[in-house]
N, C-alpha and C positions, 0 to 999 in steps of 0.2 A: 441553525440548519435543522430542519425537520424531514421528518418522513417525505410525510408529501413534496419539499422541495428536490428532495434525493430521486424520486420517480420521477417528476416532472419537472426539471428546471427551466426556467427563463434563460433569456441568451445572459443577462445580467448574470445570475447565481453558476451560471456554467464556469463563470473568468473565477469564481470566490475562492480562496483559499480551502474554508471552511469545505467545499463541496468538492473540490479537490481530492482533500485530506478522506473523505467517505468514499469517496471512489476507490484512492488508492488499497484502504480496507476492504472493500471488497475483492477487489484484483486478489489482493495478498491472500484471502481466505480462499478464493475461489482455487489458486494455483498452489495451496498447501495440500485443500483437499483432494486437488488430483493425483499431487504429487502421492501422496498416503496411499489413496486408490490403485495406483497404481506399484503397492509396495513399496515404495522408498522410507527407509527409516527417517523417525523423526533426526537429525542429526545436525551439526553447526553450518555445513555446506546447506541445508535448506533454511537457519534459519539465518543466516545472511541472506539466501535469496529475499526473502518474503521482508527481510529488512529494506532492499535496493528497491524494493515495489513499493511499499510502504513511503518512502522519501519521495519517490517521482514529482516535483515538482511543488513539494511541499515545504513551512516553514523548519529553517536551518539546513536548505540542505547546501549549503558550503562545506557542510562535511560530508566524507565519501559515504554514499549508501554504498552498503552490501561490505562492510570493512570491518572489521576492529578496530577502535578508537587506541591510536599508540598514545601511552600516555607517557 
């Protein structure tokens, strides 16, 4: 996955995991840094959020985003 595919993808690379997984990254930085902006401490309720974004449709996610892994 490159830059360039990340700006402009084909309908092919749009389905890609890979291009996916960049997207998801974005989301998650995008809605940390509002959340900051707008005061909220860094805290474990935000970093589960930015985790359950982060998985959206990405590999493994049969496990729960946004969770603590019970071990």
């Amino acid at each position: 996955m490159t830059f360039t595919d990340v700006i402009d993808p084909t309908p092919e690379q749009r389905k890609s995991r890979e291009h996916r997984e960049v997207i998801n990254y974005q989301n998650a930085l995008k809605d940390g840094l509002e959340q900051i902006k707008k005061g909220d401490p860094f805290s474990t309720r935000m970093l589960l959020r930015l985790h359950k974004i982060l998985v959206i449709n990405a590999r493994g996610t049969s496990s729960a985003g946004g969770e603590f892994r019970r071990i």
